[in-house]
VEXNU-557948 format. One record per atom (N, C-alpha, C): residue number from 1; atom name; x, y, z. Coordinates in nm, 4 decimals, always signed. Atoms other than C-alpha are relative to their C-alpha. Example, Ala and Ser with C-alpha at 12.3 -4.5 7.8 and 13.67 -1.06 7.14 Angstrom:
<recs>
+-----+------+----------+----------+----------+
| seq | atom |       xx |       yy |       zz |
+-----+------+----------+----------+----------+
|   1 |    N |  +0.0890 |  -0.1190 |  +0.0000 |
|   1 |   CA |  +1.2300 |  -0.4500 |  +0.7800 |
|   1 |    C |  +0.0900 |  +0.1200 |  +0.0000 |
|   2 |    N |  -0.0820 |  -0.1190 |  -0.0060 |
|   2 |   CA |  +1.3670 |  -0.1060 |  +0.7140 |
|   2 |    C |  -0.0770 |  +0.1090 |  +0.0730 |
+-----+------+----------+----------+----------+
</recs>
This chain:
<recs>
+-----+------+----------+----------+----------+
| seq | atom |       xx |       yy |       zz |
+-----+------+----------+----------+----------+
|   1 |    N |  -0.1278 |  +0.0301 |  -0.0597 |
|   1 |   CA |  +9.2956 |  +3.1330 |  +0.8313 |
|   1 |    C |  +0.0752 |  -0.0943 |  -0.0942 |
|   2 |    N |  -0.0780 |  +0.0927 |  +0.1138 |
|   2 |   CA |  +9.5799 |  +2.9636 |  +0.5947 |
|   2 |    C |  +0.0487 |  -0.1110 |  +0.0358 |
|   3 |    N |  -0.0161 |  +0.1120 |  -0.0543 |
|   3 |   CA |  +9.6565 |  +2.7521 |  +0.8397 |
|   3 |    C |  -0.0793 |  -0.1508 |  +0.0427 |
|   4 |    N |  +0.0932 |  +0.1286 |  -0.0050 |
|   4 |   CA |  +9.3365 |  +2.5458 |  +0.8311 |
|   4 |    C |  -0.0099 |  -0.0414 |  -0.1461 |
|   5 |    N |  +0.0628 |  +0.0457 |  +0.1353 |
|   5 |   CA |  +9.3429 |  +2.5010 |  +0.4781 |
|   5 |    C |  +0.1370 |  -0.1069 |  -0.0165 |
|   6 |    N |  -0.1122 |  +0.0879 |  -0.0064 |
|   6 |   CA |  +9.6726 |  +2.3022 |  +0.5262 |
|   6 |    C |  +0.0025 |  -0.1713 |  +0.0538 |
|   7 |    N |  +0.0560 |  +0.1344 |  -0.0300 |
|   7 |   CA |  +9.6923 |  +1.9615 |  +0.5514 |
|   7 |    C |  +0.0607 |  -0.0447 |  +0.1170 |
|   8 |    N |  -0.0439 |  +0.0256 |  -0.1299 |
|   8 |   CA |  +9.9129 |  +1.9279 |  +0.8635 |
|   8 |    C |  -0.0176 |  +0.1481 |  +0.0780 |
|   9 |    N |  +0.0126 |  -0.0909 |  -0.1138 |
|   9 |   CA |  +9.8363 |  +2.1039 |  +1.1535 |
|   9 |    C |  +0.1312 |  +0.0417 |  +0.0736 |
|  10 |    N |  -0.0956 |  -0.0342 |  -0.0323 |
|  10 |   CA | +10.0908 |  +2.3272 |  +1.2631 |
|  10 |    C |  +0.0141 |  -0.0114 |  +0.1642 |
|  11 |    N |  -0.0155 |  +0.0498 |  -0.1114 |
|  11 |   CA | +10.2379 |  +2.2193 |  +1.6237 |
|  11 |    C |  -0.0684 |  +0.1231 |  +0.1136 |
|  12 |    N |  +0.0415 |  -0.1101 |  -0.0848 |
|  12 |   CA | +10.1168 |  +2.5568 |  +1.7979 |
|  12 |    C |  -0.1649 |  +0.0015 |  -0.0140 |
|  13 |    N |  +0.1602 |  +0.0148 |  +0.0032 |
|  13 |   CA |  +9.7267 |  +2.4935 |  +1.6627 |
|  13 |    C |  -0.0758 |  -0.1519 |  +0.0515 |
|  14 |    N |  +0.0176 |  +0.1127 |  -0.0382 |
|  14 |   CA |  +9.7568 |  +2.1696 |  +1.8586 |
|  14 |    C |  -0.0829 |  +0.0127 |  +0.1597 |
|  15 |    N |  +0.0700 |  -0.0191 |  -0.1390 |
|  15 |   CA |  +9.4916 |  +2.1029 |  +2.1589 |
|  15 |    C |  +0.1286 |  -0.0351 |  +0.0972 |
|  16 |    N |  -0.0728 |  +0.0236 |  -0.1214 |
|  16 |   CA |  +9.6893 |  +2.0775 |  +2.4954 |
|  16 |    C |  -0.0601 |  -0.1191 |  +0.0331 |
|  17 |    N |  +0.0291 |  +0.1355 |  -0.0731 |
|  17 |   CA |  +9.6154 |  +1.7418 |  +2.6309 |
|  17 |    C |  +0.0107 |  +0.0225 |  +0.1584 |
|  18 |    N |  +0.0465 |  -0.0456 |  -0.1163 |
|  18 |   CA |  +9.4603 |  +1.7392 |  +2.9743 |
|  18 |    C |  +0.1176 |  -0.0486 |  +0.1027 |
|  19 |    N |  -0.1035 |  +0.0754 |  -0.0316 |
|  19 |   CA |  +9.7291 |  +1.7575 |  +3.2358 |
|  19 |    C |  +0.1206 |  +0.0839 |  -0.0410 |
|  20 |    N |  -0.1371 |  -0.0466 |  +0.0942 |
|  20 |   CA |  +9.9942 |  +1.9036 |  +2.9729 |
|  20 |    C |  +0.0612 |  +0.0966 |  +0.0596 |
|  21 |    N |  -0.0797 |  -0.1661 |  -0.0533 |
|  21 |   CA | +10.0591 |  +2.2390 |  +3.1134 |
|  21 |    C |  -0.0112 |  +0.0225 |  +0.1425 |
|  22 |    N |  -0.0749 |  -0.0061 |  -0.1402 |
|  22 |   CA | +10.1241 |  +2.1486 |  +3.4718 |
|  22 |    C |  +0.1227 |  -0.0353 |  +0.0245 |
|  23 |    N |  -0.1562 |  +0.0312 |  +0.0014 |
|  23 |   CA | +10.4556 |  +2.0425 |  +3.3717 |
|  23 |    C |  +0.0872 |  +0.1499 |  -0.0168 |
|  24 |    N |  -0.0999 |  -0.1806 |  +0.0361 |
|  24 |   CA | +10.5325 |  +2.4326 |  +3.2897 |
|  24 |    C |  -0.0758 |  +0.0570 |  +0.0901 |
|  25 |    N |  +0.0326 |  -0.1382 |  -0.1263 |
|  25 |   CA | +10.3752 |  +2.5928 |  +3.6065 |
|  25 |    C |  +0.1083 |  -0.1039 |  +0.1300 |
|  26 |    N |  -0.1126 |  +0.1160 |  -0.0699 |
|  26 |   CA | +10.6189 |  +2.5288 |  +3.8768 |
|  26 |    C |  -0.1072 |  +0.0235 |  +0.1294 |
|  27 |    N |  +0.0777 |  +0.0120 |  -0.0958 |
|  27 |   CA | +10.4999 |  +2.4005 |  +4.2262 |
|  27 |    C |  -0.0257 |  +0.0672 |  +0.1037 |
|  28 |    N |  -0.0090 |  -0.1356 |  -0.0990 |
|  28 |   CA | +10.5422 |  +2.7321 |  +4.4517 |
|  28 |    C |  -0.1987 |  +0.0299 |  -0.0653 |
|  29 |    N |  +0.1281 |  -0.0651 |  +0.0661 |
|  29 |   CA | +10.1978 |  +2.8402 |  +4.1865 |
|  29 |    C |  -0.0861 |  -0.1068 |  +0.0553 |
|  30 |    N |  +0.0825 |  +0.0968 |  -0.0205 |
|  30 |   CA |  +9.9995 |  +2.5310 |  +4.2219 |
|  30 |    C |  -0.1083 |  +0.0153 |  +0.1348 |
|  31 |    N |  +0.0457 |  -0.0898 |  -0.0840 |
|  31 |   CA |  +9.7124 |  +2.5651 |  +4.4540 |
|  31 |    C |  +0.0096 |  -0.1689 |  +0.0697 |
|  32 |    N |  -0.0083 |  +0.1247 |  -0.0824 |
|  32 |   CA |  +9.7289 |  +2.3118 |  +4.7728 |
|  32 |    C |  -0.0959 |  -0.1201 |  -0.0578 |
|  33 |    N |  +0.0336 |  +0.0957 |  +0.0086 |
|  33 |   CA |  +9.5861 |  +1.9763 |  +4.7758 |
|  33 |    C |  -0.1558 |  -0.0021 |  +0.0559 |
|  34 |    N |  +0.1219 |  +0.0062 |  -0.0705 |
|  34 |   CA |  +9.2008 |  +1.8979 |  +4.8472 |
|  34 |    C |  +0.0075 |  -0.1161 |  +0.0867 |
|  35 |    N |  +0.0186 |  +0.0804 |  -0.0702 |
|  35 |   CA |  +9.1283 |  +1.7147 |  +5.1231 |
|  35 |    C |  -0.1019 |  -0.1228 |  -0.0419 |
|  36 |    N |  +0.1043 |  +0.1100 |  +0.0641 |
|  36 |   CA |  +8.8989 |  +1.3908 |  +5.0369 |
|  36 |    C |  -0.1318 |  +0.0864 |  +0.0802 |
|  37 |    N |  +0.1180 |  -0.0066 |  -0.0301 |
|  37 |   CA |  +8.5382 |  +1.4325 |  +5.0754 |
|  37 |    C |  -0.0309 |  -0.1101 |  +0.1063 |
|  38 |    N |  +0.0672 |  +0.0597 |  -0.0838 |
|  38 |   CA |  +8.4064 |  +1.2388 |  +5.3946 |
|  38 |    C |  -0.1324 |  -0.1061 |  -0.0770 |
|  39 |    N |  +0.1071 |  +0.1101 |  +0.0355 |
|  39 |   CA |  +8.1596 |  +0.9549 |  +5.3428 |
|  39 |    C |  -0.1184 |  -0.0023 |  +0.0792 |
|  40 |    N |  +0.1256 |  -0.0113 |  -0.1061 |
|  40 |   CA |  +7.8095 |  +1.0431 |  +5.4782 |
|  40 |    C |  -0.0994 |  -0.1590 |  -0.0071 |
|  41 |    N |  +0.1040 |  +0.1039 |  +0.0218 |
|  41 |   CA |  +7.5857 |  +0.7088 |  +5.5765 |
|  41 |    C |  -0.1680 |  +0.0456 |  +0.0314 |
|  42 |    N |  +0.1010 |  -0.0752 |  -0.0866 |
|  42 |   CA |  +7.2164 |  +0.7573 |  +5.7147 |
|  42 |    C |  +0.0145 |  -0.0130 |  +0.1114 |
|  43 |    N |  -0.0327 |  -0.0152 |  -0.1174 |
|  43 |   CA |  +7.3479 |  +0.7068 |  +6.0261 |
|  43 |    C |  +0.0664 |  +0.1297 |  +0.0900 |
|  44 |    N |  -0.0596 |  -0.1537 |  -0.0567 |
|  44 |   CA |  +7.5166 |  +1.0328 |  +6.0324 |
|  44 |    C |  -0.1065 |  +0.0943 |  +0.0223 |
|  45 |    N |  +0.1640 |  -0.1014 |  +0.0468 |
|  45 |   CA |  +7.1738 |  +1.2196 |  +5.9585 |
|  45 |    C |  -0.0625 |  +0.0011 |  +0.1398 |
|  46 |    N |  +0.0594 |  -0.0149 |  -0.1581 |
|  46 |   CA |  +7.0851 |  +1.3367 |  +6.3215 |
|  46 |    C |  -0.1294 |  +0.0660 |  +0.0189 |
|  47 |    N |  +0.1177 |  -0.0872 |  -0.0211 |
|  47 |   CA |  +6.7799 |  +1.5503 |  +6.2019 |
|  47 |    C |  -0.1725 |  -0.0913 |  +0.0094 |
|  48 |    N |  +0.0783 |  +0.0778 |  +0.0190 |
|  48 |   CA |  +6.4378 |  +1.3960 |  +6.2821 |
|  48 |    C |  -0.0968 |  -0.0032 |  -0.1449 |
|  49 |    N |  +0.1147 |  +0.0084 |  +0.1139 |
|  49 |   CA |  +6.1709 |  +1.3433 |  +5.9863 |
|  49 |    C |  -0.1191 |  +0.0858 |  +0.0411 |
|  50 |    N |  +0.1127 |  -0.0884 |  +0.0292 |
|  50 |   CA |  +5.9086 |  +1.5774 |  +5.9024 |
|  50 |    C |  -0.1240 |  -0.0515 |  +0.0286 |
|  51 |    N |  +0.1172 |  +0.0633 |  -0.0672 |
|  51 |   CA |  +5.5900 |  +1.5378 |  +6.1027 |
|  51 |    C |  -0.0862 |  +0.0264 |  -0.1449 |
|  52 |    N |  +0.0758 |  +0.0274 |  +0.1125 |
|  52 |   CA |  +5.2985 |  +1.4266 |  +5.8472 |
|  52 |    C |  -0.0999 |  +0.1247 |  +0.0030 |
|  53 |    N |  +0.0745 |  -0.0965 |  +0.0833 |
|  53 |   CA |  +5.0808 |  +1.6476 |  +5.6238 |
|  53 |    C |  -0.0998 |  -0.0160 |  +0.0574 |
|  54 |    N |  +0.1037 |  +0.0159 |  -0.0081 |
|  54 |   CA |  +4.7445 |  +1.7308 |  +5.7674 |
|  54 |    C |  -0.0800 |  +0.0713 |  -0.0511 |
|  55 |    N |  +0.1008 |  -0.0181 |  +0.0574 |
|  55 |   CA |  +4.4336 |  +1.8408 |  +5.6130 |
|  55 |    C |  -0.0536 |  +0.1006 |  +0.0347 |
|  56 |    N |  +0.1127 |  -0.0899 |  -0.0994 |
|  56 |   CA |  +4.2686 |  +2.1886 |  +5.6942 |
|  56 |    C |  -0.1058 |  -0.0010 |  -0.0209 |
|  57 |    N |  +0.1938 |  +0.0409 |  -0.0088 |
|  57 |   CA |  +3.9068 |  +2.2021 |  +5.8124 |
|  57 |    C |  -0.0254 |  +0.1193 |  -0.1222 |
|  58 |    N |  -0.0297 |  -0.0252 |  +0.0726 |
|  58 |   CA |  +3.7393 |  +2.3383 |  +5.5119 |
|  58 |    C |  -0.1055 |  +0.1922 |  +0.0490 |
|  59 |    N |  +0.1051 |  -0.1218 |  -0.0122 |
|  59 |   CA |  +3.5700 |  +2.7414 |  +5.5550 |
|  59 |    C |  -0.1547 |  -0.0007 |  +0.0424 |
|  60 |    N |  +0.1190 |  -0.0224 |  -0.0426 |
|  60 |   CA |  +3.2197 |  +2.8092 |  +5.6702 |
|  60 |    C |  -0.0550 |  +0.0755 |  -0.1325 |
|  61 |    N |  +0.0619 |  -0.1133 |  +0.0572 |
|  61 |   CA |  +3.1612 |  +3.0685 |  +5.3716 |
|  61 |    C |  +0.0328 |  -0.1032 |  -0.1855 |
|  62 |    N |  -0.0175 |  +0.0552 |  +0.1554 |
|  62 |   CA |  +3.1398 |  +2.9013 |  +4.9784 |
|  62 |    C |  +0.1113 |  +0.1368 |  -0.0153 |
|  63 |    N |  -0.0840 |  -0.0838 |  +0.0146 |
|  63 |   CA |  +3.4324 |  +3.0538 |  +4.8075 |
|  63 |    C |  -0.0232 |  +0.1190 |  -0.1203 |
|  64 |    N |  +0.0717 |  -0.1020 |  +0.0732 |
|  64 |   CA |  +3.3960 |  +3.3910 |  +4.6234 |
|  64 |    C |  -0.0918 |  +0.0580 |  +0.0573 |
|  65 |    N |  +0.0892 |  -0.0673 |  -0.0586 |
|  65 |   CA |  +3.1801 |  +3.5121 |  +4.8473 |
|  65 |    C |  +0.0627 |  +0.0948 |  +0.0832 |
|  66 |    N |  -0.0840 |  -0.0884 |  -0.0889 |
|  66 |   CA |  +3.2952 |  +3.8371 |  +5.0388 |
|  66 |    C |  -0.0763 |  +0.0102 |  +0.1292 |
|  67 |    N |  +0.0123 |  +0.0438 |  -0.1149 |
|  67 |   CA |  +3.3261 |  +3.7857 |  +5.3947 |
|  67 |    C |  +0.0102 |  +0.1251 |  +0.0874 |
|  68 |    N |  -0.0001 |  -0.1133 |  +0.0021 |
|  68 |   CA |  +3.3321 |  +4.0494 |  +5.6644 |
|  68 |    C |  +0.1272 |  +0.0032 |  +0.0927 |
|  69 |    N |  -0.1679 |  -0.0062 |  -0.0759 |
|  69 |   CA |  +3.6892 |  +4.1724 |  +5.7941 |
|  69 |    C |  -0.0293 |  -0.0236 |  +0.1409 |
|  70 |    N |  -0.0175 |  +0.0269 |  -0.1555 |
|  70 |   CA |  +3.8009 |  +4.0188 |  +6.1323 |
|  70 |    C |  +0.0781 |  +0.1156 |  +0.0081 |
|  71 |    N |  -0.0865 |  -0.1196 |  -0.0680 |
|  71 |   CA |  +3.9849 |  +4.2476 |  +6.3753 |
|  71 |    C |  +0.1168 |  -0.0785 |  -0.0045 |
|  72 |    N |  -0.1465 |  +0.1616 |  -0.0262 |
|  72 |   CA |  +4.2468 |  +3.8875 |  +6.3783 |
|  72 |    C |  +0.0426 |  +0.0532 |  -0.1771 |
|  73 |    N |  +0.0006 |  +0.0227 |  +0.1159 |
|  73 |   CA |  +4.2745 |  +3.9576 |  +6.0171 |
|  73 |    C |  +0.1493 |  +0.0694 |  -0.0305 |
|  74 |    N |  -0.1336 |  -0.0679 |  -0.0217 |
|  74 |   CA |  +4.6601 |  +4.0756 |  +5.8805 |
|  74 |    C |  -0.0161 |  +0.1179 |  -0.0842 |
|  75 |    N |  -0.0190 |  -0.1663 |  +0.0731 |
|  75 |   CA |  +4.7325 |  +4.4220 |  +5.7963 |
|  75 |    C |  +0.0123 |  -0.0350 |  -0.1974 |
|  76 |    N |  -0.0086 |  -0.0140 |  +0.1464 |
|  76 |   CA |  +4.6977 |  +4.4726 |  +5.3721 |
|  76 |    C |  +0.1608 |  -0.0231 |  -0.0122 |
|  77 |    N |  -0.1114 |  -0.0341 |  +0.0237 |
|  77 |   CA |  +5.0356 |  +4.4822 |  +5.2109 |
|  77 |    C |  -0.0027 |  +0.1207 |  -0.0190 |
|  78 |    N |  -0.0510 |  -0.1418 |  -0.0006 |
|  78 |   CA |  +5.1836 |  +4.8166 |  +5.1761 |
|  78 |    C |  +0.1022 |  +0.0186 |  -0.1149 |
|  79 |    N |  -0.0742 |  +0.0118 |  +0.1100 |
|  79 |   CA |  +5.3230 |  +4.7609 |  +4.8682 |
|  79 |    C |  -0.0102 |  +0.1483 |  -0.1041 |
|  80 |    N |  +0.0748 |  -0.1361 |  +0.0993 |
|  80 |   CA |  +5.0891 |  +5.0470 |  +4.6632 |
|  80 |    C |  +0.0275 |  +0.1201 |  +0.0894 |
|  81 |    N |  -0.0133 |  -0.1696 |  -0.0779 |
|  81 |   CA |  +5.1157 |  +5.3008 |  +4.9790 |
|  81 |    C |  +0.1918 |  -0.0151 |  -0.0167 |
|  82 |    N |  -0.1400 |  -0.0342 |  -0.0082 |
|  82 |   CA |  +5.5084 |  +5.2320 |  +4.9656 |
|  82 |    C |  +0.0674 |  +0.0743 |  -0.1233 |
|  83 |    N |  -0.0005 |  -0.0902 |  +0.1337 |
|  83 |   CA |  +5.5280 |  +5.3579 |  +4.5942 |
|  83 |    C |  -0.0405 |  +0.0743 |  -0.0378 |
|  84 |    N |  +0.0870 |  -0.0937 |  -0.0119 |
|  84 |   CA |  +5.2582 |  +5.5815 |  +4.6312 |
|  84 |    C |  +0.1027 |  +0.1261 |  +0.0779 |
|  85 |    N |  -0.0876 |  -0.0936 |  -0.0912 |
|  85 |   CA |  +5.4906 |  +5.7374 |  +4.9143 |
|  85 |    C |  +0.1749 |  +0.0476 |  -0.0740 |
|  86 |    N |  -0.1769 |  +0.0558 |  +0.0077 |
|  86 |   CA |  +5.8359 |  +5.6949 |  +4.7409 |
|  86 |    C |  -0.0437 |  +0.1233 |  -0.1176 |
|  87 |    N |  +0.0276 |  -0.0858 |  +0.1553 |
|  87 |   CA |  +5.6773 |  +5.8675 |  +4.3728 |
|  87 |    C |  -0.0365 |  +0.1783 |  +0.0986 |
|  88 |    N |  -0.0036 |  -0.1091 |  -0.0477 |
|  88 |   CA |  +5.5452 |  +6.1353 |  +4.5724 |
|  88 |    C |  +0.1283 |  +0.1070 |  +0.0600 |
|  89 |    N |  -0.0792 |  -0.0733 |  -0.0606 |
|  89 |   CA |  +5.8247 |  +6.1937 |  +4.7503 |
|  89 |    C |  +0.1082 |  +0.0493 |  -0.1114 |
|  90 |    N |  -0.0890 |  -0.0296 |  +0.0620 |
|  90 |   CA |  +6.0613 |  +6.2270 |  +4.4581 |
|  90 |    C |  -0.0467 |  +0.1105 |  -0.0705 |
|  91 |    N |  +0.0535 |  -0.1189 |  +0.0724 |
|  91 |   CA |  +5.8251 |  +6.4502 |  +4.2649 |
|  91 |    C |  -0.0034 |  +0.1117 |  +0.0925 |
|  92 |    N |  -0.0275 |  -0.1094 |  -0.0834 |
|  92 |   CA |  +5.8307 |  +6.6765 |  +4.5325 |
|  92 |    C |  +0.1448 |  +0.0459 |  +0.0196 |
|  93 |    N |  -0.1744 |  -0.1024 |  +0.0570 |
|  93 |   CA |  +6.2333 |  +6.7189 |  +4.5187 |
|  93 |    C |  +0.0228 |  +0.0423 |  -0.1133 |
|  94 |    N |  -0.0808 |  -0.0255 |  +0.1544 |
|  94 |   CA |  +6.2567 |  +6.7705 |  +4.1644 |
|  94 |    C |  -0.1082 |  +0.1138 |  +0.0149 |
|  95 |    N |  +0.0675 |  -0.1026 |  -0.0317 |
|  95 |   CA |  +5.9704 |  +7.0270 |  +4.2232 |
|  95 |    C |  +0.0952 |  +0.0689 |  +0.0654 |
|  96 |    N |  -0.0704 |  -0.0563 |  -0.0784 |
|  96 |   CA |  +6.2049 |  +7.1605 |  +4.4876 |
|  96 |    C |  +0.0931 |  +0.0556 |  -0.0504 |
|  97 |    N |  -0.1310 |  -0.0475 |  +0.0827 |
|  97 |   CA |  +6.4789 |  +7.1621 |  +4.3003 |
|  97 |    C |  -0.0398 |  +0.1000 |  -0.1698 |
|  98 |    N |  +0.0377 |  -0.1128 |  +0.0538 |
|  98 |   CA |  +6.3164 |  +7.3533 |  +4.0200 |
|  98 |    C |  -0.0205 |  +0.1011 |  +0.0308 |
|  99 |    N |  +0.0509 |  -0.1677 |  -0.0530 |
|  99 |   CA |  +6.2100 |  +7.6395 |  +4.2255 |
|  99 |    C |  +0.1184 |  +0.0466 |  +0.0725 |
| 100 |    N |  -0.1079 |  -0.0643 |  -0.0083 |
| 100 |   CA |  +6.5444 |  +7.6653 |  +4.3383 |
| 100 |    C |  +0.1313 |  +0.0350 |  -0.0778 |
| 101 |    N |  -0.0977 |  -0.0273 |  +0.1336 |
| 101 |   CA |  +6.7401 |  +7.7207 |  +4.0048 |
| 101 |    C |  -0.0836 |  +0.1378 |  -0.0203 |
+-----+------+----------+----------+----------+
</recs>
């Protein structure tokens, strides 16, 4: 640029100074006024405190050892049958759709 190799900076490659160019937007554009922020004390804070951390009792079984499924116990995830189901199912339309071209 020829203009940086110059020793005065030409008035158009000048930063705007913060502020500057609200004197050229007129006040119809401008966006409303913010309201102040409120002043919270802890007195405002109506939620109670978090009952204390307790300790769970520790297993019956050393760990690593395989135990035998309760009936209380929660269903697996369904993560592998949901992709299992989803792959299948798509390979079977594009199958579909081959045998009908």
């Amino acid at each position: 640029n020829r203009c940086l190799g110059s020793k005065e900076t030409p008035p158009y490659m000048a930063p705007v100074q913060p502020g500057g160019l609200l004197q050229v937007v007129s006040h119809a554009s401008l966006p409303p006024a913010e309201a102040p922020n409120p002043v919270f004390t802890d007195a405002d804070v109506t939620e109670p405190p978090l009952p204390p951390v307790t300790a769970k009792a520790p297993t019956s079984t050393p760990p690593g050892t395989p135990s035998k499924p309760s009936t209380n116990a929660p269903a697996p995830s369904g993560q592998t049958r949901l992709t299992l189901s989803l792959l299948l199912s798509v390979f079977a339309m594009a199958i579909a759709s081959l045998l009908l071209l």
